[in-house]
One Martini backbone bead per residue (centre of mass of N, CA, C, O) as a GRO file, in nm:
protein
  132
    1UNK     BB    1   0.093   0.036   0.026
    2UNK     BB    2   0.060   0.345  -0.020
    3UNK     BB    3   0.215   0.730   0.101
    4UNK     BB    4   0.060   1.032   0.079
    5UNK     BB    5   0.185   1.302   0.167
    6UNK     BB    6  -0.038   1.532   0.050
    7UNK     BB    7  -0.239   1.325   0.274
    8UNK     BB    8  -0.073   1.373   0.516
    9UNK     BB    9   0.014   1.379   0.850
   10UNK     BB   10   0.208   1.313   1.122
   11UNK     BB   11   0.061   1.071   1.196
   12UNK     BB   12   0.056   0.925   0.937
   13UNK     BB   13   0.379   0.932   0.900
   14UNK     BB   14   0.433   0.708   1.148
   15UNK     BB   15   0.243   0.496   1.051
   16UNK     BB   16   0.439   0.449   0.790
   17UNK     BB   17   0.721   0.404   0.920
   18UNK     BB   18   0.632   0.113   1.019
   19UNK     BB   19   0.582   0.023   0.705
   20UNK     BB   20   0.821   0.203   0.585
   21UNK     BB   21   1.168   0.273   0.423
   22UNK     BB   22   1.027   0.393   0.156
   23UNK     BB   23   1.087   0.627  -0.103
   24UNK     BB   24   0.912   0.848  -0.359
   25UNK     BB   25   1.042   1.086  -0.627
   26UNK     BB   26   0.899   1.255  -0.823
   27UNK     BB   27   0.994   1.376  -1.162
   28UNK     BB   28   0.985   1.653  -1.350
   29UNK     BB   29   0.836   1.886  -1.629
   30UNK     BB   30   0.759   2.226  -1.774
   31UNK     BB   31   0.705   2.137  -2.086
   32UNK     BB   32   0.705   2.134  -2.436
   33UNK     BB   33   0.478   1.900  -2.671
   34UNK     BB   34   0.386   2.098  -2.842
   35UNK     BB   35   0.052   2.134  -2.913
   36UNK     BB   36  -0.116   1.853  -2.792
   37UNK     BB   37   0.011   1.885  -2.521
   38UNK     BB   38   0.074   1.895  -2.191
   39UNK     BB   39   0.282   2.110  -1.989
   40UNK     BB   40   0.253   1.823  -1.809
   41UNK     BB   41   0.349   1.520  -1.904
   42UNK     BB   42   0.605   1.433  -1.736
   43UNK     BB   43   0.430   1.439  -1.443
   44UNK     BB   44   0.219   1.237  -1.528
   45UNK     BB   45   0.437   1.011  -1.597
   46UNK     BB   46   0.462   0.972  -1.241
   47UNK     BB   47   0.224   0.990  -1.123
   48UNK     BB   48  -0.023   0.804  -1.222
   49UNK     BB   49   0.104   0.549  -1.172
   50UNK     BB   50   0.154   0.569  -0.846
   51UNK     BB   51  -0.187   0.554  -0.834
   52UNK     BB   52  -0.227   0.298  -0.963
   53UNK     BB   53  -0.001   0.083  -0.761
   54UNK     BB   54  -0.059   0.183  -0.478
   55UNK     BB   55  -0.122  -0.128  -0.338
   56UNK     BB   56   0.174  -0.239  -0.462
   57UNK     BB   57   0.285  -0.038  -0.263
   58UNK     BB   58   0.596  -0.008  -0.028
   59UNK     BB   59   0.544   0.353   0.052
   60UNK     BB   60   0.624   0.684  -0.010
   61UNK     BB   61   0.469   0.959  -0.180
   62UNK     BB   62   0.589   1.226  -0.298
   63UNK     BB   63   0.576   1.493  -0.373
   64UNK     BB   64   0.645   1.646  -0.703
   65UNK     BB   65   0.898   1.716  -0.901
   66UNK     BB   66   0.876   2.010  -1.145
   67UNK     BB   67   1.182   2.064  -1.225
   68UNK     BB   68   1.396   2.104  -1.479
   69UNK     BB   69   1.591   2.015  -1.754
   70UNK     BB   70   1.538   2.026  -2.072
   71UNK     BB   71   1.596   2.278  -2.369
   72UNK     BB   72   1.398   2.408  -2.415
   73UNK     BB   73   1.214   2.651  -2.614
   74UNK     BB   74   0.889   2.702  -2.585
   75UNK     BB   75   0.626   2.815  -2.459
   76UNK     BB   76   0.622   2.675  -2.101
   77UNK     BB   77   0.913   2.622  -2.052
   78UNK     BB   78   1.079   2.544  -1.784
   79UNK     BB   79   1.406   2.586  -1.655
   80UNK     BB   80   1.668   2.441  -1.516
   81UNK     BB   81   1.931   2.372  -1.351
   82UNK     BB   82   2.096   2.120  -1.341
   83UNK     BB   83   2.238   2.112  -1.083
   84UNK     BB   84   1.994   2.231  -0.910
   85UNK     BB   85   1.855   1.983  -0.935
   86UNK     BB   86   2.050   1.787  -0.802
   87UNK     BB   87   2.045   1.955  -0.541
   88UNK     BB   88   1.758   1.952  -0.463
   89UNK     BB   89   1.742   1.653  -0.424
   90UNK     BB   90   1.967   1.612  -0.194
   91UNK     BB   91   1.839   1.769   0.008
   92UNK     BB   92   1.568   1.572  -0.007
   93UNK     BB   93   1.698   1.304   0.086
   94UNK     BB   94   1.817   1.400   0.343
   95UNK     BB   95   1.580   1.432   0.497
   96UNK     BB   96   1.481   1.140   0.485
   97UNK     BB   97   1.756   1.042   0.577
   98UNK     BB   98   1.653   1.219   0.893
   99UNK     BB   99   1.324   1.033   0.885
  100UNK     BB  100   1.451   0.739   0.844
  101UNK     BB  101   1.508   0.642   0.554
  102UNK     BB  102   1.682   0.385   0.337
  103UNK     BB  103   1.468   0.405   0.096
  104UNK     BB  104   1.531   0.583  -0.248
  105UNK     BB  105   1.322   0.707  -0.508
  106UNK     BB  106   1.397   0.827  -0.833
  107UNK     BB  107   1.133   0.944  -1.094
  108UNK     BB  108   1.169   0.997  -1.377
  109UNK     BB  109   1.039   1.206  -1.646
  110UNK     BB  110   1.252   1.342  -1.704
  111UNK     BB  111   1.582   1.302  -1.754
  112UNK     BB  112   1.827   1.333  -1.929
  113UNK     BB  113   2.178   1.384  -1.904
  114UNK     BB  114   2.200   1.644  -1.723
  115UNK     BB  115   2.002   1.525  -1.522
  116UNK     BB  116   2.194   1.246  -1.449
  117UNK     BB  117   2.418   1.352  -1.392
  118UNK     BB  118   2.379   1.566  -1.185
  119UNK     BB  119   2.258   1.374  -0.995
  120UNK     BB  120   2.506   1.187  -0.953
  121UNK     BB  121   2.697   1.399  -0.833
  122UNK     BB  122   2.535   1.464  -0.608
  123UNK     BB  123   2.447   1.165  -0.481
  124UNK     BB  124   2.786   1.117  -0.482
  125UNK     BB  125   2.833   1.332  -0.221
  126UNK     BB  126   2.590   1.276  -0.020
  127UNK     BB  127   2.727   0.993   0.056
  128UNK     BB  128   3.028   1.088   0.120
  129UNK     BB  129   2.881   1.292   0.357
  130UNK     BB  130   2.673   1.040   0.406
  131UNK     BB  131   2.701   0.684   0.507
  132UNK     BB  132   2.416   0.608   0.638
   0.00000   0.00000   0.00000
């Protein structure tokens, strides 16, 4: 069953704890596929899935970030530096294994090489300065 952290309260995430000790970062973009998709296609493609799976998972899904490197530039396209990105995330890892979780998965919806680079650079940072 999983643990949807955006409708939970602290009771909840206590109880939560309980039961799992992963947690899962869903990971998208705001940018332009066309005309004919909307600009969140990307967060939709990590959100949805994990609600559709709720039952089959044992884990807390945090709600998801939205914002990473494109490299579009059509209007509606948010960029963030690949950097911020890693940064932004590892981050909120630290948090996660400062409340205790021991399994972290991050779910990207929009991947690119910048953008996975730039994230294993700053996690495996994260590692070395937190061996636990």
């Amino acid at each position: 069953m999983a643990f949807y952290m955006e409708k939970m309260t602290v009771a909840d995430m206590k109880e939560a704890m309980k039961n799992t000790k992963t947690v899962i970062i869903p990971t998208g973009v705001v940018e332009q596929h066309g005309y004919h998709l909307p600009l969140v296609t990307d967060i939709l493609n990590v959100v949805k899935p994990l609600e559709f799976a709720g039952e089959r998972l044992n884990a807390v899904v945090a709600p998801s970030v939205n914002y990473c490197f494109s490299g579009g530039e059509l209007l509606g396209t948010v960029n963030v530096s690949p950097n911020t990105f890693g940064l932004y995330i590892s981050e909120i890892c630290s948090e996660f294994v400062r409340m205790g979780f021991e399994n972290i998965i991050i779910f990207l919806g929009h991947a690119g090489t910048d953008n996975i680079n730039a994230l294993k650079n700053s996690l495996q940072m994260l590692l070395r300065r937190n061996h636990e």
